[in-house]
N, CA, C and O of each residue as an XYZ file, in Angstrom:
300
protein
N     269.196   -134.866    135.880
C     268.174   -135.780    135.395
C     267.463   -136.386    136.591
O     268.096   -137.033    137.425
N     265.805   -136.131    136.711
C     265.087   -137.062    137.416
C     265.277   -138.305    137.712
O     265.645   -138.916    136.709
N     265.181   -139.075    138.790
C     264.983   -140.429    138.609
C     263.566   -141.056    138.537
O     262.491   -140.491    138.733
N     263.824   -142.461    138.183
C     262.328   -143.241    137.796
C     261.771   -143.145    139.134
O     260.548   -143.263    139.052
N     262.117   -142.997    140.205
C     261.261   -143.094    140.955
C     260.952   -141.257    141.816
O     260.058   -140.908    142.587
N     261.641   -140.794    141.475
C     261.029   -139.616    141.363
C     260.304   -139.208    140.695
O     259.507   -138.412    141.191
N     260.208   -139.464    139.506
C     259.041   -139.220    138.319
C     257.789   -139.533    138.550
O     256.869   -138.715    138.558
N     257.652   -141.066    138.805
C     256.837   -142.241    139.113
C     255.677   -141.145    140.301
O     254.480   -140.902    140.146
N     256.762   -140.613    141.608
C     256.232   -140.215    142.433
C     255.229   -139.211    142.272
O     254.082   -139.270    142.713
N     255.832   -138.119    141.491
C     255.121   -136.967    141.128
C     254.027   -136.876    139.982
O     253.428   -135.882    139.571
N     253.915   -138.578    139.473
C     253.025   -138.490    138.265
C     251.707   -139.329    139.051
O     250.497   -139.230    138.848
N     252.544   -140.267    140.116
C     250.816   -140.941    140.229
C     250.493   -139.413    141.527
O     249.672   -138.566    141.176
N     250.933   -139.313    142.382
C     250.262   -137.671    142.978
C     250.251   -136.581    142.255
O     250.515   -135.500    142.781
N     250.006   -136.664    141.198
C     249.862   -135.425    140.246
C     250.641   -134.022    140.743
O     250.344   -132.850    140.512
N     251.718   -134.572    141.492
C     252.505   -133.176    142.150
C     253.414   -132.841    140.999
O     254.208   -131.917    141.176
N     253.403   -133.575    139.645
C     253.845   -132.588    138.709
C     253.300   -131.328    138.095
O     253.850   -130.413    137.482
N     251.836   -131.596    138.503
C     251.601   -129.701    138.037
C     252.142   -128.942    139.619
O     252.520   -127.771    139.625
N     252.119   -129.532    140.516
C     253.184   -128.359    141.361
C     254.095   -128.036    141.422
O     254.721   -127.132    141.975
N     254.264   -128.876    140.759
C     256.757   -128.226    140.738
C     256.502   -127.324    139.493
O     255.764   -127.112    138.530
N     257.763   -126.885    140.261
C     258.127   -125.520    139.596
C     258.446   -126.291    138.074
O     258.509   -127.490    137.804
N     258.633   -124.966    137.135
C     258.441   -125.323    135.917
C     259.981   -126.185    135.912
O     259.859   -127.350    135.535
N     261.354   -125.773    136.269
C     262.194   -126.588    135.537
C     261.632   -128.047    135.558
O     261.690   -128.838    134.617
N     260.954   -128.322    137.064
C     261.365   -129.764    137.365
C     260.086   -130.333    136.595
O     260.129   -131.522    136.280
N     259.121   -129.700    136.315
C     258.375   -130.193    135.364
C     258.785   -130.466    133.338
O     258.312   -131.086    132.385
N     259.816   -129.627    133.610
C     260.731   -130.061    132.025
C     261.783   -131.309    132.552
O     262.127   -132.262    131.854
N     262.116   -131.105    133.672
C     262.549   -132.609    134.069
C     261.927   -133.763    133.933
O     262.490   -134.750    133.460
N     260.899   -133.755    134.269
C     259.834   -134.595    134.313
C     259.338   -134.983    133.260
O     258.846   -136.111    133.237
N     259.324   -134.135    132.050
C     258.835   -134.555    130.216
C     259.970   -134.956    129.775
O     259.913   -135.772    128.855
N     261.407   -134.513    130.289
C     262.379   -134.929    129.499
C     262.337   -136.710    129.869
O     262.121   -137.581    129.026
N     262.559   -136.907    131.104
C     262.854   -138.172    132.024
C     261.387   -138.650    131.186
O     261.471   -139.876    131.265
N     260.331   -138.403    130.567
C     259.355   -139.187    130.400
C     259.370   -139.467    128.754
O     258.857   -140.368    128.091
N     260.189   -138.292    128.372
C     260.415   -138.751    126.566
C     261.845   -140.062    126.522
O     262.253   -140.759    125.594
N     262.218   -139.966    127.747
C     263.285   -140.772    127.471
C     262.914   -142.264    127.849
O     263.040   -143.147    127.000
N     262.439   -142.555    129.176
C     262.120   -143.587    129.428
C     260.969   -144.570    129.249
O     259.929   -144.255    129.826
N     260.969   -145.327    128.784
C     259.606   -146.146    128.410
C     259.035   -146.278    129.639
O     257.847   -145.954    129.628
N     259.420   -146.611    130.618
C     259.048   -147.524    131.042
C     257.944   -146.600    132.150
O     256.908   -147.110    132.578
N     258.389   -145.162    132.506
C     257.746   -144.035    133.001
C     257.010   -143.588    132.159
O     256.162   -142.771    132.519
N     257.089   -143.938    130.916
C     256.143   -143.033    129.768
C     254.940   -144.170    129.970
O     253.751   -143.850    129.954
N     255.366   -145.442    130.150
C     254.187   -146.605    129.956
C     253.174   -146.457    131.518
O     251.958   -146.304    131.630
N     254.053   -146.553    132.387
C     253.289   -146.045    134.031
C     252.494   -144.820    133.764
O     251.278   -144.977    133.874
N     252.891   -143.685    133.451
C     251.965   -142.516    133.539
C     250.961   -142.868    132.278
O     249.902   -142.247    132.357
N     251.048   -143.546    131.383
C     249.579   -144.134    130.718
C     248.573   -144.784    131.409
O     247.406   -144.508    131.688
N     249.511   -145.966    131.670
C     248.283   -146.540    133.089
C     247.860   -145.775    133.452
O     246.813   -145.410    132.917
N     248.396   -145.011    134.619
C     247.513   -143.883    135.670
C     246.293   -143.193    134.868
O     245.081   -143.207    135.086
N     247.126   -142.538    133.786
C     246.010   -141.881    132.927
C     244.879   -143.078    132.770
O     243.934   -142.664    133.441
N     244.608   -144.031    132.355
C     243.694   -144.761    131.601
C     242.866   -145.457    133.151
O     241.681   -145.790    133.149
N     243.434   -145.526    133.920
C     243.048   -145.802    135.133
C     241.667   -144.520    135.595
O     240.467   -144.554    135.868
N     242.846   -143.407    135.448
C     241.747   -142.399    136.168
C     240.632   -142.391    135.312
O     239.453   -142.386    135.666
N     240.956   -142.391    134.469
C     239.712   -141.884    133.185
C     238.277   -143.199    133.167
O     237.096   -143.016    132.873
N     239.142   -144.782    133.702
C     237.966   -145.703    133.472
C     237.102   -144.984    134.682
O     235.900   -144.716    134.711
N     238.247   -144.738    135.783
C     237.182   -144.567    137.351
C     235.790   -143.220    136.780
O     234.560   -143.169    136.771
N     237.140   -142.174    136.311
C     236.036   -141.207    136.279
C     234.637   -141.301    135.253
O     233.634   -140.587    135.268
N     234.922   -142.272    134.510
C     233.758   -142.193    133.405
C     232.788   -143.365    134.243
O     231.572   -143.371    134.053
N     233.412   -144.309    135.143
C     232.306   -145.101    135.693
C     231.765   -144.215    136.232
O     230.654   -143.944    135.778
N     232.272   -143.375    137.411
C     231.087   -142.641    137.918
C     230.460   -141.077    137.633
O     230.168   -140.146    138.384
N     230.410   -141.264    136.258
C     230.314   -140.033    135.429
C     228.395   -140.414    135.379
O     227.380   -139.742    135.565
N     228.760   -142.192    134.939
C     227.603   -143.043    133.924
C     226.775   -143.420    135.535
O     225.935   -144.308    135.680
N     227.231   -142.579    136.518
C     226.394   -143.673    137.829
C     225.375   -142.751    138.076
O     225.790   -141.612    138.287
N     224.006   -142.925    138.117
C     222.834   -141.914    137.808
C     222.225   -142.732    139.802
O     222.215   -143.884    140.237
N     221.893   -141.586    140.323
C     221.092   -142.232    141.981
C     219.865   -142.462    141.043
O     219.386   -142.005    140.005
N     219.628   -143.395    141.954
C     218.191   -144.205    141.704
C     217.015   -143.500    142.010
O     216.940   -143.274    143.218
N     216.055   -143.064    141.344
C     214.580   -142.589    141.501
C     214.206   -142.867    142.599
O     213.412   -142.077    143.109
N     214.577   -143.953    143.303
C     213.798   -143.938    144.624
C     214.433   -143.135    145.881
O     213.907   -142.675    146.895
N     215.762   -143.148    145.419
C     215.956   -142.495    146.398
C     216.144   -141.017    146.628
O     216.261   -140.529    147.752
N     216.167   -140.324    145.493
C     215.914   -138.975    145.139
C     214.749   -138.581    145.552
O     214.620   -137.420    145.939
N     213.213   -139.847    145.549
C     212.399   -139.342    145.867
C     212.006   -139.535    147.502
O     211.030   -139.000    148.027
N     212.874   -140.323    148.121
C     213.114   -140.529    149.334
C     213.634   -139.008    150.031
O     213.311   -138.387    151.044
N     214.555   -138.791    148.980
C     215.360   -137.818    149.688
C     214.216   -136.168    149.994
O     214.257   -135.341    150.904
N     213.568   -136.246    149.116
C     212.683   -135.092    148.511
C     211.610   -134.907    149.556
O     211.377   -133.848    150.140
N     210.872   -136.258    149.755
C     210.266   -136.361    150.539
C     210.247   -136.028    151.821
O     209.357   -135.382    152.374
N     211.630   -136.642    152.519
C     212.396   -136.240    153.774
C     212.220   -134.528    153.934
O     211.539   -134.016    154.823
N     212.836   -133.901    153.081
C     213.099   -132.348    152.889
C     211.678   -131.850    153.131
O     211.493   -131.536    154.307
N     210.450   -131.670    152.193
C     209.741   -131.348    152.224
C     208.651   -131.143    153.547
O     207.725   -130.391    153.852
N     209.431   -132.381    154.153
C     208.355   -132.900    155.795
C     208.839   -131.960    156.707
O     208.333   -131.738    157.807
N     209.746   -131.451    156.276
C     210.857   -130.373    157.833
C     210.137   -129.296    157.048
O     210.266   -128.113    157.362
């Protein structure tokens, strides 16, 4: 059996899709069992997902696209 802080480790570095498959059934077992690793790897999840959708919604500004365009065009 994994420990919590082995788990912990491999879930916030996402080095659980690199281990080999047992230790990744280690890793679901140790996570069906423990709350408290099942509640941490939610965070992380809900964490990554606010970051990635903030800068999903982050659009560059017109001016500077046309800054940028401008620049290009002069060379």
């Amino acid at each position: 059996m994994m420990t919590c802080k082995e788990v912990s480790t491999a879930v916030a570095s996402d080095g659980a899709a690199r281990l080999p498959w047992t230790k990744r059934v280690g890793v679901r077992l140790h996570l069906l069992m423990c709350r408290h690793c099942r509640r941490y790897a939610a965070q992380l999840a809900a964490i990554g997902s606010a970051v990635r959708r903030l800068y999903r919604d982050e659009v560059p500004s017109k001016s500077l696209e046309d800054s940028i365009l401008n620049s290009v065009k002069k060379k």
